[in-house]
C-alpha positions in Angstrom: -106.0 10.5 -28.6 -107.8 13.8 -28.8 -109.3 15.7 -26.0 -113.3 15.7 -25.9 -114.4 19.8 -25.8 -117.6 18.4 -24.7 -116.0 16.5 -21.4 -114.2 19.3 -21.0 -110.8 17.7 -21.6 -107.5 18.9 -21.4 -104.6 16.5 -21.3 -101.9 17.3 -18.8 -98.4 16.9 -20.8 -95.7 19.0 -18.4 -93.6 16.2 -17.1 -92.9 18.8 -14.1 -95.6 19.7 -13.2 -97.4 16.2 -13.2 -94.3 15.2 -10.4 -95.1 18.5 -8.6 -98.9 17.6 -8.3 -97.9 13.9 -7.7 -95.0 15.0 -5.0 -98.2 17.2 -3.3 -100.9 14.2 -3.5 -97.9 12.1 -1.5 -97.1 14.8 1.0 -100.3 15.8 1.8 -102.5 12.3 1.6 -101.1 9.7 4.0 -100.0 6.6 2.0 -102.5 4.3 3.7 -105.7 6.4 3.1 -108.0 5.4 0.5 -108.1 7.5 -2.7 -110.4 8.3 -5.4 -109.4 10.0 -8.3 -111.5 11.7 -10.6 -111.0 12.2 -14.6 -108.2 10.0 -14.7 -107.8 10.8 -18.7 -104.8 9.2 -20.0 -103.5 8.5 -17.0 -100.8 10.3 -16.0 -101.1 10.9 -12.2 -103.1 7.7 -11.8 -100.6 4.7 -12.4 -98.2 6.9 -9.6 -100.9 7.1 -7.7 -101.8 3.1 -7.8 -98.5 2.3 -7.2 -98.0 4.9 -3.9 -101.6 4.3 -2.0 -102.6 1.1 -0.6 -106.3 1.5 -1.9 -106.6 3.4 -4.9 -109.6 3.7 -7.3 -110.2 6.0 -10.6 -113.5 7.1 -11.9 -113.6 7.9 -15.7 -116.7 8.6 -17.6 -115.3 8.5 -21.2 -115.0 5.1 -22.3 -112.2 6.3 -25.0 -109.8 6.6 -22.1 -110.9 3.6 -19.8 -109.7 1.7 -23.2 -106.1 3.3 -22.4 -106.0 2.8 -18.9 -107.1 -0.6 -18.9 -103.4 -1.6 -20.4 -102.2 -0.4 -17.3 -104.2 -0.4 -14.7 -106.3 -2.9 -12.7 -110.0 -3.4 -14.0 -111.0 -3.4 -10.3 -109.9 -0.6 -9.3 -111.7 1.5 -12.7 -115.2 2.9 -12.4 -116.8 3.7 -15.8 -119.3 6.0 -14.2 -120.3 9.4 -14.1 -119.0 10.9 -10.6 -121.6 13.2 -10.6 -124.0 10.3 -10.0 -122.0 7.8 -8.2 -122.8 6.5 -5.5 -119.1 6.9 -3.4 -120.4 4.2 -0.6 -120.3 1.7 -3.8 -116.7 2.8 -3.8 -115.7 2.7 -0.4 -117.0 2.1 2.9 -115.7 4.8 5.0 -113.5 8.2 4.4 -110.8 8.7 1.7 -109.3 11.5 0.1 -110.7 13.4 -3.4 -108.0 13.6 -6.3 -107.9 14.3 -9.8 -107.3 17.1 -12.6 -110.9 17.8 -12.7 -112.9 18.7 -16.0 -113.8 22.2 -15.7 -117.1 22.2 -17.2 -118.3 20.2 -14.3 -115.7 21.0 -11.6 -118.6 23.3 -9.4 -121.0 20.4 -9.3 -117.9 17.8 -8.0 -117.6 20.5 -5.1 -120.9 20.2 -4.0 -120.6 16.2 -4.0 -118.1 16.7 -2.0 -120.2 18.5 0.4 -122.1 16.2 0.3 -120.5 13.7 1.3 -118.1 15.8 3.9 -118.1 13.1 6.6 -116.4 10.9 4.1 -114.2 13.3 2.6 -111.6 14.7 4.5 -109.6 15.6 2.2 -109.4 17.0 -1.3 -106.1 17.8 -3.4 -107.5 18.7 -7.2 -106.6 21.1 -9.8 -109.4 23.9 -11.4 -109.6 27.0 -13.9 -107.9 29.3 -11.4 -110.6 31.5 -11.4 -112.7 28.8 -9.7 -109.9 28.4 -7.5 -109.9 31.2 -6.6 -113.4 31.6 -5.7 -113.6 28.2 -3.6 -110.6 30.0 -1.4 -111.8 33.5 -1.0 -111.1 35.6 1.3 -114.8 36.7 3.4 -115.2 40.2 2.2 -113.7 39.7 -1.3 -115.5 40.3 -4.7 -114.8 36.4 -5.1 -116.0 35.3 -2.4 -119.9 33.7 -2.6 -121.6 30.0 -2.9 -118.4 27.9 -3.2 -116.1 30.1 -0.7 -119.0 30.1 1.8 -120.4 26.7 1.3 -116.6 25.2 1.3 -114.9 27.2 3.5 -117.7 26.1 6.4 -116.2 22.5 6.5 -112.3 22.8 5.1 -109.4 24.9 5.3 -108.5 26.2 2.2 -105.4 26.7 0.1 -104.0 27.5 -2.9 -101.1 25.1 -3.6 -99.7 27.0 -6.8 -100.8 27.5 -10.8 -100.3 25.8 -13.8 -100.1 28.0 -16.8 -102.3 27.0 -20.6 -99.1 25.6 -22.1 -99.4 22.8 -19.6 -101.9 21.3 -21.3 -103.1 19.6 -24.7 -104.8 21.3 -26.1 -104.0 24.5 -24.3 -107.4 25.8 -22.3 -108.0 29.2 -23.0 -107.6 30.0 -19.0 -104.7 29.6 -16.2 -105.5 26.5 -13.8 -104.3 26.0 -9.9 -103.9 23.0 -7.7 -105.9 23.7 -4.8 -105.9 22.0 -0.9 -109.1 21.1 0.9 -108.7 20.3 4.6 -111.5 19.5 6.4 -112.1 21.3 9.7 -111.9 19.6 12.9 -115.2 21.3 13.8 -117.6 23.1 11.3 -118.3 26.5 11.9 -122.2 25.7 11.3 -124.3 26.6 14.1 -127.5 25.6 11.8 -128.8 22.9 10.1 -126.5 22.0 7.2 -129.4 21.5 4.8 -131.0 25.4 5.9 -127.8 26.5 5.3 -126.9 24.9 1.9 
């Protein structure tokens, strides 16, 4: 099945580098945490995923690929939505951790979702262009530091996991990507009103 440019698609293919994201989810996510991915595509971390976490739940907007899933995968447990406009309480009831190889031409806006939903999000394990990677884990000071360092960075730890080189993918994007680790803090470094800050 071909990738959709206008999704923003790019299909993970490296068999090792698929277990090394999959090896991180399981390490880092404990096993009986609820987790959503998002962009599931084809599949390829999502049916490991299923069969590791107790709850598990994948959100695809292209219909194209909730056609393959489907074969595999529990009906229940698909959202044919948008994430962007989802309503996560329609997915869970309390916190669970945000996962996925997330479409680049949208992967700024799923940061913010996340922020806005922090108190239900504690944890995020997802893969970018590295150069928005990079700017979600700047350093304060940097040139790359700004919006999503500052906004981020105010409720989770960061950190860059490791990068994933074009040849990767199918088709190859024109840029490097990196896996990246959200934590959230224990205690936000806000001393203001979340919304006067945002």
């Amino acid at each position: 099945m071909k990738a959709k440019k206008h999704l923003g698609q790019h299909f993970l293919v490296n068999q090792a580098v698929i277990e090394k994201i999959i090896d991180l989810i399981k390490e880092v996510c404990p096993q009986d945490k609820p987790v959503l991915e998002v962009g599931p595509g084809q599949g390829v971390l999502t049916y490991h995923l299923d069969d590791h976490f107790d709850k598990f739940t994948a959100v695809e907007f292209d219909r194209d690929m909730i056609r393959v899933l489907i074969q595999k995968l529990d009906p229940k447990k698909l959202v044919n939505e948008d994430f962007l406009g989802l309503d996560l309480k329609s997915v869970y009831d309390g916190e669970f951790a945000l996962v996925g190889n997330f479409p680049y031409n949208i992967s700024s806006q799923i940061i913010f979702k996340m922020l806005d939903n922090v108190d239900r999000i504690p944890l995020m394990i997802g893969m970018f262009q590295k150069e928005v990677a990079e700017r979600i884990c700047a350093t304060p000071g940097g040139k790359k530091n700004g919006i999503l360092s500052l906004r981020t960075q105010a409720y989770y730890d960061c950190a860059l996991a490791f990068d994933i080189p074009p040849t990767a993918f199918d088709p190859a994007p024109k840029v490097n990507s990196a896996v990246i680790v959200l934590k959230r803090k224990e205690k936000t470094l806000l001393d203001c009103d979340p919304k006067i800050f945002a």
